[in-house]
N, C-alpha and C positions, 0 to 999 in steps of 0.2 A: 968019739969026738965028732961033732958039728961039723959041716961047712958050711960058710956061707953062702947065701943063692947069689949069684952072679948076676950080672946086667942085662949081659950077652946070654942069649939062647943059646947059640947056635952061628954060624960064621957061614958063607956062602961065598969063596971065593976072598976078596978086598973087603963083602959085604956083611958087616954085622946085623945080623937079628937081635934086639932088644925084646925081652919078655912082657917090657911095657907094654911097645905096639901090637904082640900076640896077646894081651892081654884085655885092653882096649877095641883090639877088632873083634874079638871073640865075643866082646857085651854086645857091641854094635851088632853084631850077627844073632844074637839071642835074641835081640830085643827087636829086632828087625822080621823075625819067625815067630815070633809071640803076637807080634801086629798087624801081618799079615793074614795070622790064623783068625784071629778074632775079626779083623777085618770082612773076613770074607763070612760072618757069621753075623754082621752089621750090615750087607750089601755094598763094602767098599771093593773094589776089584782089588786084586794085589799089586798091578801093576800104578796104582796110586800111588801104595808105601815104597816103591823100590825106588819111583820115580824124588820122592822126596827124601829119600834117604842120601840119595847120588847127590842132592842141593844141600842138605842139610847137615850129614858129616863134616864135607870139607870146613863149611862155611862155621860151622860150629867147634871146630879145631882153630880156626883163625882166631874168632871170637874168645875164644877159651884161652889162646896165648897172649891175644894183647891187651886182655883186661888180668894177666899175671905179670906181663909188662910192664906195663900203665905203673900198678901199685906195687912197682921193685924197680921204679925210675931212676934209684939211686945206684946200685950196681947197673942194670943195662945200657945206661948212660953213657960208663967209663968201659962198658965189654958188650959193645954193639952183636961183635960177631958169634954169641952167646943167643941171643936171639931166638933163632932157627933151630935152637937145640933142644928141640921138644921130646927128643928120645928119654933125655936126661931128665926127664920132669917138670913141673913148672906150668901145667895148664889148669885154672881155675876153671870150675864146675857151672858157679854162677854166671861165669862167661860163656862155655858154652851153650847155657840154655838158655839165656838172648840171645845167641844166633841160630838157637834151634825154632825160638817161639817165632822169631820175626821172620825166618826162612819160612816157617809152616803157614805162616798169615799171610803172607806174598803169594805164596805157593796155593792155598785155599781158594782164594780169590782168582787165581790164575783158572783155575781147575773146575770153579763153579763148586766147591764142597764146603762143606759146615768147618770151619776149623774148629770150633767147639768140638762138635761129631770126632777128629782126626783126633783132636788132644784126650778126649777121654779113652780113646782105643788104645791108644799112644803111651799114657799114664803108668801102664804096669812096667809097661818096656821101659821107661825111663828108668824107672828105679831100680828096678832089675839088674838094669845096665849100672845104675850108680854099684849098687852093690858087687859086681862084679869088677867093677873098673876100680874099687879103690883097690884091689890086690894089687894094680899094679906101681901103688905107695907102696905096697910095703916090700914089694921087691926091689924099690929104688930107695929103701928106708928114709922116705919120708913122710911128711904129713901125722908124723909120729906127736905126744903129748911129751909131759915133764918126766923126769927121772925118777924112776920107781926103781926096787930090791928086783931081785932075783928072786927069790923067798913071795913078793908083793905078786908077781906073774905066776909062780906057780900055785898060788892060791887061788888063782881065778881058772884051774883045770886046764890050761891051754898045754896043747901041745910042744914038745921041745922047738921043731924045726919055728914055730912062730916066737918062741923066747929066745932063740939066738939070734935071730934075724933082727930081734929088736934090739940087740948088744954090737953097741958102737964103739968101737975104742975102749971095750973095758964100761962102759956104762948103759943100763938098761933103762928103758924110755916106755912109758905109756902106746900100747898100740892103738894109737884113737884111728889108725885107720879100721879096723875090726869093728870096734865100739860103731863106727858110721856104716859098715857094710852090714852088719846083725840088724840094726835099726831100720837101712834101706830093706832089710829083705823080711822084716815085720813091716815093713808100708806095703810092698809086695803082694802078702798076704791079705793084707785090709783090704788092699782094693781088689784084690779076685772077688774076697764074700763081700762086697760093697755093690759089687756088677750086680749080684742078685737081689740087692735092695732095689734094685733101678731108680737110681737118683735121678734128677734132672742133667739134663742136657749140661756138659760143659764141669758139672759140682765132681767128679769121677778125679779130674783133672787137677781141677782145684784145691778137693783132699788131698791130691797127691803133693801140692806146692805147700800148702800148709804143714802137712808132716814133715815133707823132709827141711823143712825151715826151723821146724821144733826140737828135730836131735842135732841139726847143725850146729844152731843156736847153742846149747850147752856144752855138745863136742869140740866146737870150734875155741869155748874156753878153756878147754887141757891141752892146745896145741904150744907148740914155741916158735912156730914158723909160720904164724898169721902176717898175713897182709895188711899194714897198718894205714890208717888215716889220722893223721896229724900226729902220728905214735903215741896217740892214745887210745884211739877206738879203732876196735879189730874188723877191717870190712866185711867180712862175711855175716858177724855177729850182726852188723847194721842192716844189713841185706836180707837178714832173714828176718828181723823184726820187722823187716817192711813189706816184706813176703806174704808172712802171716795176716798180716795187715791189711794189704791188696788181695788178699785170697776169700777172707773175710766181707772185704769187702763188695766184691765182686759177686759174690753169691749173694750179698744182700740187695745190691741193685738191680741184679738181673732178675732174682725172683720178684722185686718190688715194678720192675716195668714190665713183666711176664715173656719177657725173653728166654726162659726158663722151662718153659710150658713141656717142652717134649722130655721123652724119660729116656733112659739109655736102652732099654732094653724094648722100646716102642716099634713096629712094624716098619720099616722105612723097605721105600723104591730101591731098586739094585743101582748104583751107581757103576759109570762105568770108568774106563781109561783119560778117559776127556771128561771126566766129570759131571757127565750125562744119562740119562735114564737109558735103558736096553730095552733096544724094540717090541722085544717078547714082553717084557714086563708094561711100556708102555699100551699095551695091544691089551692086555689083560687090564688096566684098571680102567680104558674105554669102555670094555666090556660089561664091569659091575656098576661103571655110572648108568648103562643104560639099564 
């Protein structure tokens, strides 16, 4: 017999551990090591990403719960004190990454750095992280699709523990969190061998926003717990057609006004903490101008 996986990790005292938030910090931390690495294989210092990570998490945990607030105004409304209860799930994706993109553009400018440059380094780790972070749906059995067999799940080879997990009360549900974590971690993959096309500047990033708008898009129609607008059209679904859309079109403007011109894998200056050239580095290209 089964158990089902618990909410609770782990208990510390009055204080419970949620598997969400180990689950969650665990991407944060992959993707924050993934970025770093490659960082420093771009001339970003590390102390760049750690720096934007520290602005960028919180702020993108905010953003991520009040645009799942926003669009569930009807319950939060009447259970204000529900709110804050982000252990228990409830933070949209699309909201944290407006608070991730505008945190990094503030933050870029602050720093003297390309945010282009930042977001294509950035790119794998996002997804990575996505993929990583939807386990922690399906440990709160949500973000789940429509009702499927028993028989329907074991034909797709899945293991037991992920088909009891999906059994609700006696009822088995589409694991669309899976279907979006398999997807992210083929975007994953694209853009590692994407790195060695050396696209232009900034396009790295933009792959990234386009793919994961394309399996949204589709996954997001097997859910039963979309975010609605006017309870007709499913937010996400909108958002990613607009995604695609702006991703598309962004690559087409920037290579049309040659904003584009540098490649990802192009020679750059060592950037440093402050978002400035290092003396040594600076000292050497005086030297081959002369």
């Amino acid at each position: 017999m089964f158990l089902l996986i618990e909410r609770i990790a782990f208990s510390i005292g009055p204080l419970d551990v949620y598997w969400y938030g180990i689950i969650l910090g665990t991407a944060a931390l992959v993707g924050l090591i993934l970025a770093v690495t490659e960082g420093k294989k771009r001339g970003v210092h590390p102390d760049v990403f750690l720096d934007l990570v520290l602005w960028a998490v919180p702020i993108s945990i905010i953003f991520a719960r009040a645009y799942y607030v926003i669009f569930s105004w009807d319950y939060y409304s009447v259970n204000p004190g529900d709110i804050i209860k982000i252990w228990e799930g409830g933070i949209a994706i699309h909201g944290a990454l407006i608070g991730a993109i505008l945190t990094a553009v503030i933050f870029s400018k602050k720093r003297g750095v390309s945010f282009w440059k930042l977001a294509d380094i950035a790119a794998p780790s996002l997804i990575l992280g996505q993929a990583i972070g939807r386990w922690g749906n399906f440990i709160n059995q949500e973000a789940h699709g429509r009702e499927v067999s028993r028989e329907f799940l074991e034909g797709l080879g899945l293991p037991n523990f992920i088909i009891e997990q999906m059994n609700m009360n006696g009822v088995y549900y589409h694991p669309t969190f899976l279907y979006e974590s398999l997807w992210n971690l083929l975007g994953f993959i694209l853009l590692i061998l994407l790195r060695r096309v050396n696209l232009r500047r900034g396009e790295l990033f933009l792959t990234y926003f386009i793919w994961y708008s394309i399996g949204r898009f589709f996954i997001e129609g097997m859910r039963t717990d979309s975010l609605m607008l006017m309870d007709t059209i499913r937010v996400a679904q909108l958002v990613s057609i607009l995604s695609i859309l702006l991703g598309i079109g962004f690559i087409w403007y920037r290579r049309k006004k040659g904003n584009s011109n540098i490649r990802y894998l192009d020679p750059e200056l060592v950037i440093s903490r402050g978002g400035k050239l290092s003396a040594k580095r600076k000292r050497s290209n005086q030297k081959k101008r002369k």
